[in-house]
C-alpha positions as a printed Julia matrix, in Angstrom:
222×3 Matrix{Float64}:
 -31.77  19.28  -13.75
 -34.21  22.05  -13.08
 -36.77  21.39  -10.04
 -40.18  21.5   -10.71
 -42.39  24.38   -9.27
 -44.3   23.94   -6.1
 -48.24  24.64   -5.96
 -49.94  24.42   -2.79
 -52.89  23.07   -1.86
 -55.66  25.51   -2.25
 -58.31  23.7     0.18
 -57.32  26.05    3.33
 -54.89  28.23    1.09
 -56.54  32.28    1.17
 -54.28  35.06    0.77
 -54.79  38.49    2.03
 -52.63  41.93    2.28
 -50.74  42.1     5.91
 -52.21  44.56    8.13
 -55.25  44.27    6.55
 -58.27  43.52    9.21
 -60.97  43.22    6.81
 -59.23  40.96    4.71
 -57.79  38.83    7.3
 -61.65  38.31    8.73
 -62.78  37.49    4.92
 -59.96  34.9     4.36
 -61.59  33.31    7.64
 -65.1   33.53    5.66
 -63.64  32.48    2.89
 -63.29  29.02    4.04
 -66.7   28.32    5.65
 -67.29  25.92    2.69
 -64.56  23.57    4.22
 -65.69  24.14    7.5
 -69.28  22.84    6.65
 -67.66  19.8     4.75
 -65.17  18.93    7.15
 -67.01  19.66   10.56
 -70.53  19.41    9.24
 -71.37  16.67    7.08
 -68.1   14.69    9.01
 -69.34  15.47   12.15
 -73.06  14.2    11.3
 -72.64  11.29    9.63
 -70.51  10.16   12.66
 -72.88  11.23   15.04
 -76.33  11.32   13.29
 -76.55   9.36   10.11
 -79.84  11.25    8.98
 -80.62  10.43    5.2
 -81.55  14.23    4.37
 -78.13  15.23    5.96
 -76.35  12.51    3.79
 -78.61  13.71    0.7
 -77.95  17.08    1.45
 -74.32  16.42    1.39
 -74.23  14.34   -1.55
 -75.96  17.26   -3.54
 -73.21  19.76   -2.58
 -70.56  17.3    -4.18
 -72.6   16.7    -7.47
 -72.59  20.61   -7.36
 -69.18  20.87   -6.89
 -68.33  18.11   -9.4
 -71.04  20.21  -12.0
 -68.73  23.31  -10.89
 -65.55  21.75  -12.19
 -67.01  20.44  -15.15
 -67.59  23.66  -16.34
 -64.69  25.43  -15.12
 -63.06  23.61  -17.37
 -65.22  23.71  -20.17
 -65.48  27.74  -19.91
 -61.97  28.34  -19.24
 -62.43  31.47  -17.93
 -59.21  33.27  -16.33
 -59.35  34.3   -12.94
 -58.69  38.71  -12.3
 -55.04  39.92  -12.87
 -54.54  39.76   -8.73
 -54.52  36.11   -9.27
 -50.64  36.81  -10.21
 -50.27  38.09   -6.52
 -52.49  35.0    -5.26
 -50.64  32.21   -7.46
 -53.84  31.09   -8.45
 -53.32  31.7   -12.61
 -53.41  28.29  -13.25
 -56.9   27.96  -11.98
 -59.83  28.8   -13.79
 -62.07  31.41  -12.32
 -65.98  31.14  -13.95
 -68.27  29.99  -11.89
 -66.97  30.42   -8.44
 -67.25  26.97   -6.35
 -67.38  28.81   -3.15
 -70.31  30.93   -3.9
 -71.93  28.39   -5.79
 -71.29  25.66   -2.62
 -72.45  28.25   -0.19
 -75.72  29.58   -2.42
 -76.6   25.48   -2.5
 -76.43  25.59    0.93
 -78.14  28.29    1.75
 -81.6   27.68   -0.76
 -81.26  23.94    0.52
 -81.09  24.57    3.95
 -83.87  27.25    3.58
 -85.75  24.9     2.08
 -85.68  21.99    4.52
 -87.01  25.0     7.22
 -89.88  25.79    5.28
 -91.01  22.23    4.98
 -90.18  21.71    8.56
 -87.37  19.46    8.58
 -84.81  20.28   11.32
 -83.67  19.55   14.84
 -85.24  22.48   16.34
 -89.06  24.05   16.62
 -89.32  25.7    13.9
 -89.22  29.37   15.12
 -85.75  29.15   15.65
 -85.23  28.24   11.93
 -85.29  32.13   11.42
 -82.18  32.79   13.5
 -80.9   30.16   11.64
 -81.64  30.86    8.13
 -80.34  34.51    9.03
 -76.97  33.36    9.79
 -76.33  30.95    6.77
 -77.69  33.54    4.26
 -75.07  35.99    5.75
 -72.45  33.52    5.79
 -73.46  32.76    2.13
 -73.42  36.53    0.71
 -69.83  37.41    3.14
 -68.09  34.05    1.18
 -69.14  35.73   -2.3
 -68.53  39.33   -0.95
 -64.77  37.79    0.17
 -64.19  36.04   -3.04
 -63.92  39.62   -4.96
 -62.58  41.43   -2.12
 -59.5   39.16   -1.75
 -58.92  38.73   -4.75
 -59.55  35.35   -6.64
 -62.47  36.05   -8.12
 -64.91  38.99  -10.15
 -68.23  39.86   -9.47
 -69.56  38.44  -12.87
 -68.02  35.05  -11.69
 -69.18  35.03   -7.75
 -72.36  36.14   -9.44
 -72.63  33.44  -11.6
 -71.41  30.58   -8.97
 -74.24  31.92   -6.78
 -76.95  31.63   -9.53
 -76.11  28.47  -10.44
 -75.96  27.22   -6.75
 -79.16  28.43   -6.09
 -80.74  26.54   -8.74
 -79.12  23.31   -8.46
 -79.59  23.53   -4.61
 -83.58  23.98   -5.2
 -83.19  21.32   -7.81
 -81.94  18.75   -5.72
 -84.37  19.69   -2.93
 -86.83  18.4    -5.22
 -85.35  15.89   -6.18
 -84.18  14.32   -2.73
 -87.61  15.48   -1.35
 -90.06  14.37   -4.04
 -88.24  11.49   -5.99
 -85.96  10.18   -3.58
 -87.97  10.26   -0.74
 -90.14   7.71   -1.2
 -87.0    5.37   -1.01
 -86.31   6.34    2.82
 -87.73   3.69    4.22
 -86.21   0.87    1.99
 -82.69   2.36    2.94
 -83.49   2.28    6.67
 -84.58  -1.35    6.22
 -81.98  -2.28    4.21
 -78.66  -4.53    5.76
 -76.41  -1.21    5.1
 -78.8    0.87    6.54
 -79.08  -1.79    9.99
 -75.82  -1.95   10.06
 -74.68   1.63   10.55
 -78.4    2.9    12.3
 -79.08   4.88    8.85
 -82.27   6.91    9.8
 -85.48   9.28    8.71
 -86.53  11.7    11.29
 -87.88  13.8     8.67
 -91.55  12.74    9.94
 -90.75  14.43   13.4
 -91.41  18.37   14.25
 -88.61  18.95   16.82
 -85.54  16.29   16.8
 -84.03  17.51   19.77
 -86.7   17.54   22.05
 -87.92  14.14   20.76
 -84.36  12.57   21.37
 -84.29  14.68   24.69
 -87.78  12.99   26.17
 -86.82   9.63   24.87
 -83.17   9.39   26.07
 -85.05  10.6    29.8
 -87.34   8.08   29.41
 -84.81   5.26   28.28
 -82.72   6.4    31.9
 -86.22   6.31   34.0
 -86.66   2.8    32.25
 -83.09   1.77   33.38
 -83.13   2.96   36.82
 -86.77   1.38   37.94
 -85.48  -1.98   36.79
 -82.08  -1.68   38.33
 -83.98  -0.79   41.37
């Protein structure tokens, strides 16, 4: 009976030539996208709950769903180095990670220049500088190791820029208006669901309150 042949799982799976520094830094880049999944949008919906965070992160899996839809619909084969990656039996056109990390990148960009953040809004520069990098090093490591040409990276990041400005409108003028409804709602009680969209600087507002909350403790304790 002949065994079946093995495929890995390509979630955390980036191939690059041994000895090869640049490459080995780029398969690191490469897999920023799971990164901001995993440790991101895990991470805040644990510790934050913020409806634009969970809106944000629901648009970057409609994306990626979009993404598949017409991977498979296009068909189009990966380069020949795909042999070398044993990733032939994937389709190549558009590339998710470009596309994931071009909707991140216009969204986030976007939330800045409305003023939506945890931060004063200067430091939104710094900020916007480093996921823009992060988002043209993914595509820039896609063709460099391998899995995908520039036509395709090219086209993942055009499409993720629109649909990540598309949702922004959508979340921030159609959805929006339902904010408060979800905060008031039992599922939103139940799991402190919030809006702090309305405030300039998260941080410092959750900074001065949690003070004054301790002050508040310790005179009546006293």
């Amino acid at each position: 009976m002949a065994t079946p042949p093995l495929k890995a799982v390509t979630l955390t799976h980036v191939r690059y030539q041994k000895g090869d520094q640049l490459g080995h830094f780029l398969a690191w880049v490469s897999l920023v996208p799971v990164f901001i999944s995993l440790g991101g949008f895990v991470s805040h919906f644990l510790f934050r709950r913020e409806l634009q965070g969970m809106f944000f992160a629901l648009g970057l899996l409609i994306s990626q769903f979009i993404n598949e839809l017409i991977k498979k619909s296009v068909q189009q084969a990966r380069p020949e180095t795909c042999a070398l990656l044993e990733m032939c039996d994937s389709h190549g056109w558009p590339s998710s990670h470009s596309q994931y990390m071009f909707f991140f990148a216009v969204y986030y960009s976007l939330l800045a220049c409305k003023g939506i953040g945890l931060w004063k809004p200067r430091n939104n520069l710094i900020v916007n500088f480093l996921h823009w990098s992060l988002a043209f090093l993914t595509t820039y490591s896609r063709v460099y190791l391998g899995y995908h040409t520039i036509a395709q990276v090219f086209a993942g990041a055009t499409l993720g820029t629109f649909l990540g400005a598309l949702w922004f409108w959508v979340v921030n003028s159609v959805l929006f208006s339902y904010f408060p409804a979800i905060e008031e709602s039992w599922l939103g009680r139940k799991f402190y669901i919030k809006d702090t969209s309305h405030i300039p600087n998260v941080l410092k507002f959750e900074y001065e309150n949690a003070r004054a909350a301790r002050k508040n403790m310790v005179s009546k304790s006293s």
